[in-house]
PQR file of N, CA, C, O and H, with PARSE charges and radii, in Angstrom:
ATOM      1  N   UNK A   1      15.733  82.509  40.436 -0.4000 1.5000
ATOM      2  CA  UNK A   1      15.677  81.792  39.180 -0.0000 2.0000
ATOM      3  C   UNK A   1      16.983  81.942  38.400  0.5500 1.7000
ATOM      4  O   UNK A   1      17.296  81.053  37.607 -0.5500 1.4000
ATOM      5  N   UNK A   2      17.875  83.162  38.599 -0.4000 1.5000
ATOM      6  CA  UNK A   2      18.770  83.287  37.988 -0.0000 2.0000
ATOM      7  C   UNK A   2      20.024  82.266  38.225  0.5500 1.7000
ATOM      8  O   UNK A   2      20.670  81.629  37.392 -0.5500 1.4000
ATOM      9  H   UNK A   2      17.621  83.884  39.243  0.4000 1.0000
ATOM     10  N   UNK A   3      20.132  82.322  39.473 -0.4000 1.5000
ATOM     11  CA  UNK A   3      21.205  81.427  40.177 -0.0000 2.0000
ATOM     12  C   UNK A   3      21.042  79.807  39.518  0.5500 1.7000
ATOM     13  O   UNK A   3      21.889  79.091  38.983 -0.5500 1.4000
ATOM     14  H   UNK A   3      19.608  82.840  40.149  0.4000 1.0000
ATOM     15  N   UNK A   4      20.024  79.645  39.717 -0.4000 1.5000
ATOM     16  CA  UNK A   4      19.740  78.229  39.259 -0.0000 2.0000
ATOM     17  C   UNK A   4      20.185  77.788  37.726  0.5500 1.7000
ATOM     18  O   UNK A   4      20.483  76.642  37.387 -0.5500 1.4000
ATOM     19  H   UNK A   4      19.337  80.227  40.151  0.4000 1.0000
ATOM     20  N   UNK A   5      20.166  78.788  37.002 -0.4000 1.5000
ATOM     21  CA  UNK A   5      20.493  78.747  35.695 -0.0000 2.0000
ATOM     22  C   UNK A   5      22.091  79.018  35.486  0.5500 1.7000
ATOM     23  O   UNK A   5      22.847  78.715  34.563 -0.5500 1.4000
ATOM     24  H   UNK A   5      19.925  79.719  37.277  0.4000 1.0000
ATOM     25  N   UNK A   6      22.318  79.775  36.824 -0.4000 1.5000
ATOM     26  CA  UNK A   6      24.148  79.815  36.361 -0.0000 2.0000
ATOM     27  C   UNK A   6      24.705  78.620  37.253  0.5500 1.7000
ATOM     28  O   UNK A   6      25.837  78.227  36.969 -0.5500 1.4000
ATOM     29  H   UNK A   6      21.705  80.021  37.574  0.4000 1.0000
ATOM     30  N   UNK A   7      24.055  78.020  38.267 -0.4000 1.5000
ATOM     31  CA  UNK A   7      24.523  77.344  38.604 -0.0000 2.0000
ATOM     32  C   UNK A   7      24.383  75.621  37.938  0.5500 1.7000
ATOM     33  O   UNK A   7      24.946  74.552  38.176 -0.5500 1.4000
ATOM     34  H   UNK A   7      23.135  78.339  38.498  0.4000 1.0000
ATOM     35  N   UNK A   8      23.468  76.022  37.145 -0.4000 1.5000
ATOM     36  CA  UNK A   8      23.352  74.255  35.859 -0.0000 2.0000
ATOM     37  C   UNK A   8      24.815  74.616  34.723  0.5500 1.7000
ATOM     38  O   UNK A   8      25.576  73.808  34.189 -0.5500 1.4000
ATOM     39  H   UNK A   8      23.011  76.891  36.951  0.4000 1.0000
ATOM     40  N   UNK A   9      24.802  76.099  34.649 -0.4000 1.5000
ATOM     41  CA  UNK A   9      26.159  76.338  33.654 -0.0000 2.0000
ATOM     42  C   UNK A   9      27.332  75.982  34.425  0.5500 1.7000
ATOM     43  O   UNK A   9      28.211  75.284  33.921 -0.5500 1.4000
ATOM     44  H   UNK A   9      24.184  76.755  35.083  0.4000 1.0000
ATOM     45  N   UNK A  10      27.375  76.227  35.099 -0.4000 1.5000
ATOM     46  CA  UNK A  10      28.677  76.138  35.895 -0.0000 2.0000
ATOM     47  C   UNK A  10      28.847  73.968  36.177  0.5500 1.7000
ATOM     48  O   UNK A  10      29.895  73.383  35.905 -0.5500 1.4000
ATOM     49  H   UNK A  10      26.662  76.794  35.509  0.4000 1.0000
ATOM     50  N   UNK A  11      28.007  73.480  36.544 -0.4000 1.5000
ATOM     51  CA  UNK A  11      27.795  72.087  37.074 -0.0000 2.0000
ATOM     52  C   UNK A  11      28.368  71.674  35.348  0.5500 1.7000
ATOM     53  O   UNK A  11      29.494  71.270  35.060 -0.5500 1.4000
ATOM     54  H   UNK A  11      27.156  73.956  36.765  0.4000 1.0000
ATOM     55  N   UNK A  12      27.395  71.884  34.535 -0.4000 1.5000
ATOM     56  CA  UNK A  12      27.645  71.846  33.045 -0.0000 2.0000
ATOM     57  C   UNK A  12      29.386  71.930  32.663  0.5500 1.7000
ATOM     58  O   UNK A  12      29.979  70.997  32.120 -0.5500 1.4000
ATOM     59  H   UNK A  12      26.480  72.213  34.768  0.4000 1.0000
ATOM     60  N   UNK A  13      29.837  72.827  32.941 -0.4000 1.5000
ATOM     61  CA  UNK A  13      31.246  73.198  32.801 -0.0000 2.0000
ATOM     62  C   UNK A  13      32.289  72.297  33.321  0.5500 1.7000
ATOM     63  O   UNK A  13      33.088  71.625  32.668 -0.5500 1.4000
ATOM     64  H   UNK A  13      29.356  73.584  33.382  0.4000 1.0000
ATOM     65  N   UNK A  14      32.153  72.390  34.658 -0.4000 1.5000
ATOM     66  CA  UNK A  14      32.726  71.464  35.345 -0.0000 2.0000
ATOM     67  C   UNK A  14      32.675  69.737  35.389  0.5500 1.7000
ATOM     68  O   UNK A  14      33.612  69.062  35.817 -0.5500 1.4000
ATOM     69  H   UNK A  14      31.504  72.936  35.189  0.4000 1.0000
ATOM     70  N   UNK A  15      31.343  69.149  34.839 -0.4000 1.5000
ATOM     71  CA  UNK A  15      31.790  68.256  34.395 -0.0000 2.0000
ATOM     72  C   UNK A  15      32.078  67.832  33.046  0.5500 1.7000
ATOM     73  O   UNK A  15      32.265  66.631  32.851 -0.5500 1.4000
ATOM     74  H   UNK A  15      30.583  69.697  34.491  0.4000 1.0000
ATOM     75  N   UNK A  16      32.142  68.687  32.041 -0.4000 1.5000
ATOM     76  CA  UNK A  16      32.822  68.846  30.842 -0.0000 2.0000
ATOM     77  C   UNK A  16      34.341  68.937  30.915  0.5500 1.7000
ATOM     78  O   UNK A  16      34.917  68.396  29.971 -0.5500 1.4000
ATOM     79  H   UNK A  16      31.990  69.663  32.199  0.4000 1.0000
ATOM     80  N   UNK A  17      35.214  69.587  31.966 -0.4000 1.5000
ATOM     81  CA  UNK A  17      36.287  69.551  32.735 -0.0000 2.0000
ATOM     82  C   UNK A  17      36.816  68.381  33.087  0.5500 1.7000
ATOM     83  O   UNK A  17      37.922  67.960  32.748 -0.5500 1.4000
ATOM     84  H   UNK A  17      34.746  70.026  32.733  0.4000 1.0000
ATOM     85  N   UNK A  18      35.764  67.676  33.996 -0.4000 1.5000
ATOM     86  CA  UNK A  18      36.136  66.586  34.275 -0.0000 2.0000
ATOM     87  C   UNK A  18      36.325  65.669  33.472  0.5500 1.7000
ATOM     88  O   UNK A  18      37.207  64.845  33.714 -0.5500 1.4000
ATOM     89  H   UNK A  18      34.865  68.018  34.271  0.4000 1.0000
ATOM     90  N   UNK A  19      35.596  65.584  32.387 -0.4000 1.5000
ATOM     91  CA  UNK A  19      35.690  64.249  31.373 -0.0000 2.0000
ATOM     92  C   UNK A  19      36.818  64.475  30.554  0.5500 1.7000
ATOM     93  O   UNK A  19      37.290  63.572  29.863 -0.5500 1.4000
ATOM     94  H   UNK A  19      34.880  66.253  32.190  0.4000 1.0000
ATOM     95  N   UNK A  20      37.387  65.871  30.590 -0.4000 1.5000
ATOM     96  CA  UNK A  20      38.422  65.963  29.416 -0.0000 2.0000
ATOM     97  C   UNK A  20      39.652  65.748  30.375  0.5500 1.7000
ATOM     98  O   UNK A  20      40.705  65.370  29.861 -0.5500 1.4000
ATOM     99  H   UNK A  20      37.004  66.605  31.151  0.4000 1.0000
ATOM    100  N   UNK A  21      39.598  65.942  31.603 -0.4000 1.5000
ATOM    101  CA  UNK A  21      41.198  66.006  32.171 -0.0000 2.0000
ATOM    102  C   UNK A  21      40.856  63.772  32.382  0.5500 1.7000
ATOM    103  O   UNK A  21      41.783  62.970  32.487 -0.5500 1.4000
ATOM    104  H   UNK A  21      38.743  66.249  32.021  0.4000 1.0000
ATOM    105  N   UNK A  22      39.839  63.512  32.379 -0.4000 1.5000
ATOM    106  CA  UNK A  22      40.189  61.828  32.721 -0.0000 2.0000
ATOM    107  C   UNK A  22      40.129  61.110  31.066  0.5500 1.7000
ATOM    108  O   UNK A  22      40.108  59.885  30.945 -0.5500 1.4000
ATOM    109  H   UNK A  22      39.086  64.164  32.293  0.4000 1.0000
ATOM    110  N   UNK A  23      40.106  62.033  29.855 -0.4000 1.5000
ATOM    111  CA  UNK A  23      40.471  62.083  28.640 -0.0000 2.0000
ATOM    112  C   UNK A  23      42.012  61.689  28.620  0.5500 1.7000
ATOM    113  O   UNK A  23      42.620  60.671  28.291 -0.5500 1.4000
ATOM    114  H   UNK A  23      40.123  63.028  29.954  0.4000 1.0000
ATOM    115  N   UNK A  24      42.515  63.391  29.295 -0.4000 1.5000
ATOM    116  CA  UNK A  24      43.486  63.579  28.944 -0.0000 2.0000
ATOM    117  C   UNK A  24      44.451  62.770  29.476  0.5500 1.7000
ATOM    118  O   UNK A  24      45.280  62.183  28.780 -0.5500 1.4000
ATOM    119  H   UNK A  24      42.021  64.218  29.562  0.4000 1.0000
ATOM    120  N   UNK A  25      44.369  62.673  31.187 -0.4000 1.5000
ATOM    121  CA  UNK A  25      45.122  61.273  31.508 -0.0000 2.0000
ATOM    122  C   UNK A  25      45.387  60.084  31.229  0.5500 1.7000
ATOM    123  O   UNK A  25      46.458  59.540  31.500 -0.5500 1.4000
ATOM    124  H   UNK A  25      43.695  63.149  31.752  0.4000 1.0000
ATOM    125  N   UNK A  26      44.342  59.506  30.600 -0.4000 1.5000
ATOM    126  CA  UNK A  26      44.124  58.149  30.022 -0.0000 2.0000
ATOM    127  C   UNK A  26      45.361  58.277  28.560  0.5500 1.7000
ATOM    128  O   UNK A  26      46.355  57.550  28.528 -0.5500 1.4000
ATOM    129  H   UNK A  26      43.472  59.948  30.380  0.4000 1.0000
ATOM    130  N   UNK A  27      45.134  59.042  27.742 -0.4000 1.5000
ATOM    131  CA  UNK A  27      45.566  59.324  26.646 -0.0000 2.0000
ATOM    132  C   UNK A  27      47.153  59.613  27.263  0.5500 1.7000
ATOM    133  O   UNK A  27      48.043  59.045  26.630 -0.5500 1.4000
ATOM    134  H   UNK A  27      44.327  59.632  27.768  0.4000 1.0000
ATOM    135  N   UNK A  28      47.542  60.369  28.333 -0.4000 1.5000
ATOM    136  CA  UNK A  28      49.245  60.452  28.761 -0.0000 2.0000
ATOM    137  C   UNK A  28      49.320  58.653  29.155  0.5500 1.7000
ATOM    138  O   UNK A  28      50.224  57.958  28.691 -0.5500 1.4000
ATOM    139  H   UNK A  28      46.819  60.830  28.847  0.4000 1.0000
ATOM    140  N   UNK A  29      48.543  58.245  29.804 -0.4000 1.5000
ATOM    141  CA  UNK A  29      48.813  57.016  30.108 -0.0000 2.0000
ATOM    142  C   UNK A  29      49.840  55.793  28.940  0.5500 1.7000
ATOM    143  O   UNK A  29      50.942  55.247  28.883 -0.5500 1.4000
ATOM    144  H   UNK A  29      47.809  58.809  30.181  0.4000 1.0000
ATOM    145  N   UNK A  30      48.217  55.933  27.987 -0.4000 1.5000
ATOM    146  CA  UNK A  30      48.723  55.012  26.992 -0.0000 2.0000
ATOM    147  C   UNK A  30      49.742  55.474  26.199  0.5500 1.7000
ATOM    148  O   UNK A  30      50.537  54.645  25.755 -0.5500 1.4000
ATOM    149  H   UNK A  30      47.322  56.376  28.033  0.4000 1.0000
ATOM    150  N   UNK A  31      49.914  56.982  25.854 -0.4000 1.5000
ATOM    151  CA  UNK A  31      51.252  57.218  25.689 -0.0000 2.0000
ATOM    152  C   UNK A  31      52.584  57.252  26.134  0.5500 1.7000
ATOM    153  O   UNK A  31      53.601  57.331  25.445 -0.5500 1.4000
ATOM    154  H   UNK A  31      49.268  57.656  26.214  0.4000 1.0000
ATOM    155  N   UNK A  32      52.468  57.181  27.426 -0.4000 1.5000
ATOM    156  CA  UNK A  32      53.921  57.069  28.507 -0.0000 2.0000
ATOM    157  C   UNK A  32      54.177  55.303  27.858  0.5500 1.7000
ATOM    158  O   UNK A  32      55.320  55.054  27.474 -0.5500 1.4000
ATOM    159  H   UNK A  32      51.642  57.117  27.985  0.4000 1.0000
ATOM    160  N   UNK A  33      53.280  54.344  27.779 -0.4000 1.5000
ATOM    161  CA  UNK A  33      53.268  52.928  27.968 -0.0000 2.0000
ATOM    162  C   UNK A  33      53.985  52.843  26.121  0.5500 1.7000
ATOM    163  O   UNK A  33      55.137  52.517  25.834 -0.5500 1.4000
ATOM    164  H   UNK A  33      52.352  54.546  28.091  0.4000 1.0000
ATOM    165  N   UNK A  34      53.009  53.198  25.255 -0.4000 1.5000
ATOM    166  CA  UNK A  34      53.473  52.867  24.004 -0.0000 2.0000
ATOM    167  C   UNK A  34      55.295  53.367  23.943  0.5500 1.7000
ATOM    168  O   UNK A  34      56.228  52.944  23.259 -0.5500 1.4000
ATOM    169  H   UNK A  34      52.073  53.462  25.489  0.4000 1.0000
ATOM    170  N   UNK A  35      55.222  54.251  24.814 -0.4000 1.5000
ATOM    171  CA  UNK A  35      56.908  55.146  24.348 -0.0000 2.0000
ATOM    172  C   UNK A  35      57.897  54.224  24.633  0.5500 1.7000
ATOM    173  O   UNK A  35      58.738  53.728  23.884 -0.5500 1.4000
ATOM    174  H   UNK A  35      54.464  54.595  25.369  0.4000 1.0000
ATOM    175  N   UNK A  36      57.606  53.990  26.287 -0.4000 1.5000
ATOM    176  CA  UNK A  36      58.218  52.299  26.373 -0.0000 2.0000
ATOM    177  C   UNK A  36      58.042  51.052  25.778  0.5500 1.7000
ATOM    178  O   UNK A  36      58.479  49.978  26.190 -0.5500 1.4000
ATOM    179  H   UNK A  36      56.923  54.393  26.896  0.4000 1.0000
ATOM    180  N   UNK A  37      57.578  51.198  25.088 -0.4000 1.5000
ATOM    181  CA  UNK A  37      57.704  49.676  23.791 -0.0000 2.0000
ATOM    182  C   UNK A  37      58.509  50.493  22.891  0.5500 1.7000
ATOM    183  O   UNK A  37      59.296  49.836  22.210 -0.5500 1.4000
ATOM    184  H   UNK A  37      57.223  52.070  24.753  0.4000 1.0000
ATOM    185  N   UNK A  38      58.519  51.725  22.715 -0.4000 1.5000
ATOM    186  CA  UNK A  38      58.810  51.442  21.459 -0.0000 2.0000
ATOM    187  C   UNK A  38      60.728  51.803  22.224  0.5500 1.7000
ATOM    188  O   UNK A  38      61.607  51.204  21.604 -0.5500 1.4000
ATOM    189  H   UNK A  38      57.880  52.259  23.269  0.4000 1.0000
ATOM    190  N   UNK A  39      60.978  52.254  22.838 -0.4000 1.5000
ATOM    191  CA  UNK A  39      62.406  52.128  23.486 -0.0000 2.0000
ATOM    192  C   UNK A  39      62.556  50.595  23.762  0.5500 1.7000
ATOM    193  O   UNK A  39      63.484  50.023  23.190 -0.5500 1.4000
ATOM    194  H   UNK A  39      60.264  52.741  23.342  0.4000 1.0000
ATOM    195  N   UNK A  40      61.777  49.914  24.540 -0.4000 1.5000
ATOM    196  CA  UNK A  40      62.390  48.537  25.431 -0.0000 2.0000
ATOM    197  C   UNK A  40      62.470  47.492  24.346  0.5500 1.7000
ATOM    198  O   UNK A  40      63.420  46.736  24.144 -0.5500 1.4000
ATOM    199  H   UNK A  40      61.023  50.379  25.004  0.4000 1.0000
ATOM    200  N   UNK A  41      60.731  47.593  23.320 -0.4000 1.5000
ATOM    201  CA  UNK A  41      61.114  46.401  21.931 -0.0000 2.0000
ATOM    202  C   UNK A  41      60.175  45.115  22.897  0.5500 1.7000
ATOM    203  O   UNK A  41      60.240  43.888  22.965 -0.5500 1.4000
ATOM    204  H   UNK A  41      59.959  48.208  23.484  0.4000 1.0000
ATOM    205  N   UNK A  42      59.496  45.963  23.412 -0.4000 1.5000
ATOM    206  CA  UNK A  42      58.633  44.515  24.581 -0.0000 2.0000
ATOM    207  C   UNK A  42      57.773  44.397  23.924  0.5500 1.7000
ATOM    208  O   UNK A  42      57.195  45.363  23.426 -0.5500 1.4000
ATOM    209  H   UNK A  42      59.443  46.960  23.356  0.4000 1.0000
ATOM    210  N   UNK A  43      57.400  43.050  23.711 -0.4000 1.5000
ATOM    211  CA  UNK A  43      56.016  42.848  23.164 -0.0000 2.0000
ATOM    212  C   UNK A  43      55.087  42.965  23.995  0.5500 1.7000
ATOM    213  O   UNK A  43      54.068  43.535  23.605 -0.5500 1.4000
ATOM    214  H   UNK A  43      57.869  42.265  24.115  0.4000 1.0000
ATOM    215  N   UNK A  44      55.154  42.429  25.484 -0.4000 1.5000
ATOM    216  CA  UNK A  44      54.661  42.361  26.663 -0.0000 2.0000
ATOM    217  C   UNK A  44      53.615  44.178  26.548  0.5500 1.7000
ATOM    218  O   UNK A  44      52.437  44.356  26.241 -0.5500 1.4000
ATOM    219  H   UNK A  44      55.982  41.966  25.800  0.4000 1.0000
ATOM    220  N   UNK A  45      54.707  45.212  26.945 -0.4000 1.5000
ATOM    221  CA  UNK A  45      54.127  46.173  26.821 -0.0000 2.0000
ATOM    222  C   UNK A  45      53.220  46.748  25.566  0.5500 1.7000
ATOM    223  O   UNK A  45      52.313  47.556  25.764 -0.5500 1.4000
ATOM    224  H   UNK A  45      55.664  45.068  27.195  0.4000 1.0000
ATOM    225  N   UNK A  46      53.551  46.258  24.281 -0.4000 1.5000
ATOM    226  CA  UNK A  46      52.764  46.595  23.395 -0.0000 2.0000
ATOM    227  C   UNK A  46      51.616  46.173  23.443  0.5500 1.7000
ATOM    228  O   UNK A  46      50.599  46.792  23.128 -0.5500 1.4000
ATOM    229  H   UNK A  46      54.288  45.601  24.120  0.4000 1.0000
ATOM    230  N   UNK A  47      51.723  44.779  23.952 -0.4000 1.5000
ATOM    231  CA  UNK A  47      50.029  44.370  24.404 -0.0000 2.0000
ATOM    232  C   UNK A  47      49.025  44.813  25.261  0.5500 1.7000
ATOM    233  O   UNK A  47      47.796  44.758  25.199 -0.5500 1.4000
ATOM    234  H   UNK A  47      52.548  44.276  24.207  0.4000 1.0000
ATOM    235  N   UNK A  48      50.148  45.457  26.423 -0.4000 1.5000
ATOM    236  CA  UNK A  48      49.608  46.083  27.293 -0.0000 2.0000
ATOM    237  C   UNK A  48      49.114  47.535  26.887  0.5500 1.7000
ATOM    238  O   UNK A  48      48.169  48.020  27.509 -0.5500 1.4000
ATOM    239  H   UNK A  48      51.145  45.501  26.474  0.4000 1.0000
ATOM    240  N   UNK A  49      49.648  48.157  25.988 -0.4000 1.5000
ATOM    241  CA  UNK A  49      49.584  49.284  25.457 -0.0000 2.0000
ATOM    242  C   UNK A  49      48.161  49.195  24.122  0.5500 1.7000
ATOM    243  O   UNK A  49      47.503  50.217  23.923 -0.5500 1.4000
ATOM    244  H   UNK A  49      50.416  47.763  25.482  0.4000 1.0000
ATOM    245  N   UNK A  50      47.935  48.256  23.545 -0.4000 1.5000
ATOM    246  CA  UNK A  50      47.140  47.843  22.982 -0.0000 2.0000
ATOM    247  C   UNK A  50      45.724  48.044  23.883  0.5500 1.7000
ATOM    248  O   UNK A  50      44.897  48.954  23.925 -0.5500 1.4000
ATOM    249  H   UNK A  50      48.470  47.426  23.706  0.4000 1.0000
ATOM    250  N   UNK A  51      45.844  46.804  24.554 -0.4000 1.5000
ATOM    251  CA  UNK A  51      44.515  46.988  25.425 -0.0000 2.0000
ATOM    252  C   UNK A  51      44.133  47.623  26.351  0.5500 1.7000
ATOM    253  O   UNK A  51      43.041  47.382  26.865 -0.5500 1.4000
ATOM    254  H   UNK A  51      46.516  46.064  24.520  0.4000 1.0000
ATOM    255  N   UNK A  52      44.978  48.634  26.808 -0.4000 1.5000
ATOM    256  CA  UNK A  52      44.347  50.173  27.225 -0.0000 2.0000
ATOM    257  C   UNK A  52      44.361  50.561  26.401  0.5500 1.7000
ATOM    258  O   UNK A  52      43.643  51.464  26.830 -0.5500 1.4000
ATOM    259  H   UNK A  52      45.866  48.829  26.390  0.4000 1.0000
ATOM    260  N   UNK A  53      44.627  51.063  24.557 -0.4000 1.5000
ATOM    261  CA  UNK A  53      43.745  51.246  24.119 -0.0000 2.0000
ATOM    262  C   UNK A  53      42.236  51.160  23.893  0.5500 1.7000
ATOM    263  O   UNK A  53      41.387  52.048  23.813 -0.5500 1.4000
ATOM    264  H   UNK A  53      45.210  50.329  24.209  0.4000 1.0000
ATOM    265  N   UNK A  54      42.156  49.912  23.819 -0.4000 1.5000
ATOM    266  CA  UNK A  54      40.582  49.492  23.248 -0.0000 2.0000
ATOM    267  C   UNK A  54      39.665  49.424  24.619  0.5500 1.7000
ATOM    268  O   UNK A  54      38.440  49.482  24.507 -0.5500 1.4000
ATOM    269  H   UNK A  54      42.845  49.190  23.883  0.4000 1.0000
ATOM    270  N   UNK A  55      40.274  49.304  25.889 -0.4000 1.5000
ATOM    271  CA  UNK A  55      39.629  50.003  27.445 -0.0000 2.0000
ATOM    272  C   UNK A  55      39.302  51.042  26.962  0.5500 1.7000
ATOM    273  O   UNK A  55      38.173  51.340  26.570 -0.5500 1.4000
ATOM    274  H   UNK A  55      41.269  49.257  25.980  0.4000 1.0000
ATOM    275  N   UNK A  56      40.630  51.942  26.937 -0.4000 1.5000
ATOM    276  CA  UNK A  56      39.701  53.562  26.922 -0.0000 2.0000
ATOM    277  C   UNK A  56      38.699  54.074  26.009  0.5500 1.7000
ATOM    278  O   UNK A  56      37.792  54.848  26.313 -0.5500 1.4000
ATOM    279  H   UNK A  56      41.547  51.701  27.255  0.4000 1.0000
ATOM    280  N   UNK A  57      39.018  53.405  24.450 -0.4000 1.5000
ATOM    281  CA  UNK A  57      37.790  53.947  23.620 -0.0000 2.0000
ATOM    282  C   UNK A  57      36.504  53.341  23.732  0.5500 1.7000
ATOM    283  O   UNK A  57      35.350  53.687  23.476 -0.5500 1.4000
ATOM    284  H   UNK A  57      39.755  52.776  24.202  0.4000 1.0000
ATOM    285  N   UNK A  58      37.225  52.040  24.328 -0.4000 1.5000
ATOM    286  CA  UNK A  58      35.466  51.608  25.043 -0.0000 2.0000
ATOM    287  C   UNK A  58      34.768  52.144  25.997  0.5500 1.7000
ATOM    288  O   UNK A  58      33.575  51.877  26.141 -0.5500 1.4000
ATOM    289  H   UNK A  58      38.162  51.759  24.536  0.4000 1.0000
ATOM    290  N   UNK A  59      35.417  52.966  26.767 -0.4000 1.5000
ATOM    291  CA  UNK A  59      34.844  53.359  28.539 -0.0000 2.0000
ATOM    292  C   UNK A  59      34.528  55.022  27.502  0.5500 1.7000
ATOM    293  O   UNK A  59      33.537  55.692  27.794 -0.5500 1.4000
ATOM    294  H   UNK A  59      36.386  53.183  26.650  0.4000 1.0000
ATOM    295  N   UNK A  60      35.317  55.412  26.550 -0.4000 1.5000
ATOM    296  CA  UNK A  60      34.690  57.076  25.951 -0.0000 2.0000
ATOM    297  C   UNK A  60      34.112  56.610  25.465  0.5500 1.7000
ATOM    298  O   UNK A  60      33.302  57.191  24.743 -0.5500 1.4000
ATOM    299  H   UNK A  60      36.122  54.868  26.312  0.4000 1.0000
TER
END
């Protein structure tokens, strides 16, 4: 009985892990993209940078 209970903590953990590192990527993403607009002056990319915004806070 014990195992079972450390092993829901642990499953628990790990996908709490998981959601923050595909957090955290998403978030380097749209930041690598915005940095290049704001160096290149593309509108192209700002749009693009835009709507992976509103992707990712839609998919969190």
């Amino acid at each position: 009985m014990q195992y079972t209970l450390i092993a829901a903590a642990g499953l628990a953990e790990a996908a709490w892990m998981m959601a923050m590192m595909l957090m955290g990527g998403g978030m380097l993403v749209i930041c690598f993209v915005a940095f290049l607009t704001l160096e290149t002056a593309s509108r192209k990319l700002a749009v693009t940078s835009v709507v992976l915004l509103i992707a990712f806070t839609l998919f969190f």
